[in-house]
C-alpha positions in Angstrom: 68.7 -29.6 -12.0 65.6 -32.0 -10.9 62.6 -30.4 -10.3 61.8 -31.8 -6.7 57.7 -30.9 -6.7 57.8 -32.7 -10.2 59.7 -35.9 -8.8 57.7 -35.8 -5.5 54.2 -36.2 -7.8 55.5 -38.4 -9.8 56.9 -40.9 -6.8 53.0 -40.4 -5.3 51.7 -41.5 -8.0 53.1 -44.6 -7.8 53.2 -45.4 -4.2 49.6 -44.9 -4.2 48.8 -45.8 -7.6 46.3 -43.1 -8.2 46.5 -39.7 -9.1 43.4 -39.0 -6.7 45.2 -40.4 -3.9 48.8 -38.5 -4.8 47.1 -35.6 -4.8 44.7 -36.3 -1.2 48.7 -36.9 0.0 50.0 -33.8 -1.5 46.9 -31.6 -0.6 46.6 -30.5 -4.6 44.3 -31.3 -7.2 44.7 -34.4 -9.2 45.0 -32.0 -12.2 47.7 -30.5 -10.6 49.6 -33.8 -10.4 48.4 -34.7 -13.5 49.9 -31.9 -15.2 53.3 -32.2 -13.0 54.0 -35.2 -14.1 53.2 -34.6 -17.6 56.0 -31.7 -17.2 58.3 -34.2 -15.7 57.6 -36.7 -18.8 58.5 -33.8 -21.2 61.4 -32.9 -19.7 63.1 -36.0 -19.3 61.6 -37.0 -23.0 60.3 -40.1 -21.9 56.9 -41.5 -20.3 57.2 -42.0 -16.9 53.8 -43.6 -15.4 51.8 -46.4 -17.2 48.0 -44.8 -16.9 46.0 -47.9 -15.2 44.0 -49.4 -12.0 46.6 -49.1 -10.9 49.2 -46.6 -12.2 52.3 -48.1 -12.7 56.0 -47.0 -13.3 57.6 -47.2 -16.2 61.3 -48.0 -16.4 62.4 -44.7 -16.4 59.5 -43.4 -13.9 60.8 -46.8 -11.5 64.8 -44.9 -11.7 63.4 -41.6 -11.0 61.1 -42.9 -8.0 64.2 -44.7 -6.4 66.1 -41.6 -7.1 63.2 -39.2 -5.1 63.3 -42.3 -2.4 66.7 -41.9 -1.4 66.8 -38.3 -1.3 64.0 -38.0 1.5 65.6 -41.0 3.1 68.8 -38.8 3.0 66.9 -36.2 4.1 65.4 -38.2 7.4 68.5 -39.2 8.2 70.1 -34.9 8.1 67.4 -34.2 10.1 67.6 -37.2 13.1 71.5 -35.9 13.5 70.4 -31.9 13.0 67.6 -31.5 14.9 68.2 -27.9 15.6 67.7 -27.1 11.8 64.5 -24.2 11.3 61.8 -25.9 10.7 63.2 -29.5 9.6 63.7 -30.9 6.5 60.8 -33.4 6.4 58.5 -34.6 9.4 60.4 -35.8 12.4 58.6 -38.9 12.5 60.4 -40.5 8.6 58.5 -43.3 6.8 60.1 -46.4 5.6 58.1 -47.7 3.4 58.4 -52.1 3.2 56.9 -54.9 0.8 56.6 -57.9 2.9 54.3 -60.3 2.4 50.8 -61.3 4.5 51.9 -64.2 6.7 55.4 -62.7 7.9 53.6 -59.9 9.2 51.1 -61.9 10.7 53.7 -64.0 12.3 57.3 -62.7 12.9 58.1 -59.3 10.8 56.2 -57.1 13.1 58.1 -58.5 16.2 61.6 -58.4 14.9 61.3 -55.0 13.8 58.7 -53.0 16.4 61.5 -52.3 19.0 64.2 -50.5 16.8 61.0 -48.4 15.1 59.5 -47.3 17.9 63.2 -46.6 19.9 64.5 -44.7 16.4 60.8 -43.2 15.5 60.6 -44.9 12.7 57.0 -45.3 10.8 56.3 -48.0 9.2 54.7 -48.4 5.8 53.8 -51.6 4.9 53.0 -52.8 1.4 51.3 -56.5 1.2 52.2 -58.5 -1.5 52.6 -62.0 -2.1 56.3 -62.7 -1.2 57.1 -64.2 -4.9 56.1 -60.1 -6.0 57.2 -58.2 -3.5 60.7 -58.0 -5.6 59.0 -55.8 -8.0 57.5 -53.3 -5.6 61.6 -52.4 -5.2 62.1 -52.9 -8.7 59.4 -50.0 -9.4 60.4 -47.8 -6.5 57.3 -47.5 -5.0 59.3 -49.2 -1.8 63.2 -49.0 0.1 62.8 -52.4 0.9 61.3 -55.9 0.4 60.8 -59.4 2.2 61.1 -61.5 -1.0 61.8 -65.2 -2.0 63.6 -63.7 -5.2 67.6 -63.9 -4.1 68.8 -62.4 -7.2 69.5 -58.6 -6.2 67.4 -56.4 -8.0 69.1 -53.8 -9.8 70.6 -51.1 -7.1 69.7 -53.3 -4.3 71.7 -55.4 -1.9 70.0 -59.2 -1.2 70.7 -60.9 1.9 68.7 -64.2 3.2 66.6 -63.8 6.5 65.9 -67.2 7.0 63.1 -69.9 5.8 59.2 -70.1 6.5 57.6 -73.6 6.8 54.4 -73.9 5.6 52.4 -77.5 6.2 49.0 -78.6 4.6 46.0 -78.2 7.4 42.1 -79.0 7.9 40.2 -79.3 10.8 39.6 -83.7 11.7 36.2 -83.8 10.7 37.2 -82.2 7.2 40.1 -85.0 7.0 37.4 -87.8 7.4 34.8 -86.3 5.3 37.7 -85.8 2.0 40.4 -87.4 3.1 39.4 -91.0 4.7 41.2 -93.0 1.7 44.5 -90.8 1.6 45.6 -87.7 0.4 46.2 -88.5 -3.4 45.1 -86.9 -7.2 41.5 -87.5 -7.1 40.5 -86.9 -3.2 42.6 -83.5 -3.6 40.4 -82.3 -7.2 36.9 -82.9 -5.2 38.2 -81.3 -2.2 37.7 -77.3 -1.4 41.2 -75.3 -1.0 41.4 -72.3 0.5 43.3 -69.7 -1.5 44.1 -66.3 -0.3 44.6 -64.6 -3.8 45.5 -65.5 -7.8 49.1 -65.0 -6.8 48.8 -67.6 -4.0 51.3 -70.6 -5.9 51.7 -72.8 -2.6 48.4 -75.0 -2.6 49.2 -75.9 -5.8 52.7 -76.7 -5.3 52.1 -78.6 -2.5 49.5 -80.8 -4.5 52.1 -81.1 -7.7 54.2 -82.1 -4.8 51.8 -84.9 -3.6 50.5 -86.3 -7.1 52.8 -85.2 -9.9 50.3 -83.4 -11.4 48.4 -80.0 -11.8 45.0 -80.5 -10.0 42.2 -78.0 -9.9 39.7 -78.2 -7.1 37.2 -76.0 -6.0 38.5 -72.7 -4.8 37.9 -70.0 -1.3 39.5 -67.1 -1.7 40.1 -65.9 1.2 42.6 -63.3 1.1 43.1 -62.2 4.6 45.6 -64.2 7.1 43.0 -64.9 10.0 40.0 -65.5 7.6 42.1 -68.0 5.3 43.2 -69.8 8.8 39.1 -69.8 10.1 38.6 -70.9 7.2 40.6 -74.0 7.6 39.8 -74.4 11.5 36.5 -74.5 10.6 35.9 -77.2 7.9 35.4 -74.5 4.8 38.4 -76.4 3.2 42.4 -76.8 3.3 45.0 -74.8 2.9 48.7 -73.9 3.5 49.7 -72.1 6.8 52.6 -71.0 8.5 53.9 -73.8 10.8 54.5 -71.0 13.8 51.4 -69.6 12.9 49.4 -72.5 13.4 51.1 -74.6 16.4 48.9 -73.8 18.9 46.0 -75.5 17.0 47.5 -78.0 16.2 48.5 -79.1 19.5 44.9 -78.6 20.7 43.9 -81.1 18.0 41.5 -78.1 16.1 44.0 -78.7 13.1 45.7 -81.7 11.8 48.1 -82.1 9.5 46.8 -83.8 6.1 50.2 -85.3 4.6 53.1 -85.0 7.7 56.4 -84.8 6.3 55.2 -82.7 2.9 55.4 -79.6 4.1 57.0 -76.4 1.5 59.7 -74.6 2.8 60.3 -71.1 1.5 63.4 -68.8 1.6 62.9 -65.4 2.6 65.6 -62.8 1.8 65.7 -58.9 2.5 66.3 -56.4 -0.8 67.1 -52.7 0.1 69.1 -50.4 -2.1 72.6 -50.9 -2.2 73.2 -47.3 -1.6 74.1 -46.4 2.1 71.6 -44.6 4.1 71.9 -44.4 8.1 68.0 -44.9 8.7 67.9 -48.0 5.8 71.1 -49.7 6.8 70.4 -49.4 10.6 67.2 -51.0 10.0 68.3 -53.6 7.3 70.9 -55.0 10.2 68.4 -55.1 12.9 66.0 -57.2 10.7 68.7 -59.7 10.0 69.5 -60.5 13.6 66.1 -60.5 14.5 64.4 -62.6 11.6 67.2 -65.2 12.6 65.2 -65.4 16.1 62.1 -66.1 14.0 62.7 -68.2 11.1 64.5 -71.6 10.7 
């Protein structure tokens, strides 16, 4: 039999990345932790957690953490349809814990999904990722579900596709005249500053392979927070990719304009969740379906 305080450490530990911060959640020392999950590891004869900044799953560790998932999804669910039971099972307020990247939060995710949590009493967990990573946050376990542009079903998981964010290449006018007065091309695009919001942030530069054929470096923001990045942009810093919806208004009022119209970079969005059926996960994987169809092209 699994020892459930063992598998419970072991899945903080990666959802949180720490072994401070699994033990703050599980109101124990992180020696305590420390030493359940070195139990765990020498019972299954295999290491589970890749010690780092930040602690990482290991294969094995990633099949157990799904496994510990489901359970207190399982769980949830026993307890929404038995309410009477002593006590409950778990809180009656369950977690779902989501990778979804910045810019769908900050634009439609939040809106297609806020009715059916607050009418079900569903929290919300959100992990931020870029959305060319947020596959692997499922892959680990450290999440039930995932806004990803991998279609390819991860291991376990179901895939389905939610629909396709357009993103278009913005700077304020005066930052268009200043760089951009001979065109857009190879060499106005290397002296120009881009606004990046992290390292894993691919679509500047695929939007300037796009334009010149070529991989161009210019000088870099990073700016890795949604309304900074697009300030950033409204107010001359430099240029940068936004979302289309996110950015209409200002573009209509003329503080943004659109650097090279008709090169924009569409990207498919799909949904990952585990393949196994769970009331709360399934309910929810359906209602984001319908809904992201209302949002995205």
């Amino acid at each position: 039999m699994l020892d459930y305080a063992l598998l419970d450490a072991l899945a903080a530990v990666v959802r949180h990345g720490s072994f401070d911060r699994a033990a703050s959640e599980l109101n124990v020392t992180p020696s305590a932790v420390s030493q359940r999950v070195k139990l765990l590891e020498e019972r299954v004869g295999s290491v589970l957690v890749k010690r780092g900044q930040p602690c990482v799953a290991t294969t094995s560790g990633a099949l157990l953490c799904r496994h510990t998932e489901r359970v207190q999804m399982l769980e949830a669910e026993l307890t929404g349809r038995v309410p009477a039971l002593p006590g409950g099972l778990v809180e009656s307020w369950p977690a779902l814990r989501v990778a979804v990247n910045d810019d769908s939060v900050g634009t439609w995710f939040i809106d297609a999904v806020a009715p059916f949590c607050a009418e079900r009493q569903m929290l919300l967990d959100l992990v931020i990722d870029d959305q060319d990573h947020t596959a692997q946050r499922i892959r680990d376990g450290s999440v039930q579900g995932a806004v990803t542009t991998q279609a390819e079903p991860v291991q376990g998981c179901r895939s389905t596709r939610l629909g396709r964010m357009r993103y278009l290449a913005v700077c304020s006018p005066a930052f268009l005249e200043r760089h951009f007065a001979d065109g857009v091309g190879r060499d106005s695009l290397r002296r120009a500053p881009c606004v990046d919001f992290n390292p894993k942030d691919q679509l500047q530069k695929r939007f300037m392979r796009r334009v010149t054929r070529a991989d161009v470096n210019p000088p870099l923001h990073w700016i890795p927070h949604v309304a900074g990045f697009l300030r950033a942009c409204v107010t001359g810093l430099g240029w940068g990719m936004c979302p289309e919806r996110m950015i209409a208004s200002h573009l209509t009022s003329g503080e943004l304009v659109q650097m090279a119209p008709g090169k924009h970079i569409d990207v498919d969005l799909y949904w990952q969740s585990w393949r196994l059926s769970i009331g709360w996960l399934d309910d929810f994987s359906a209602v984001l379906r319908k809904r992201a169809a209302e949002f995205l092209d």
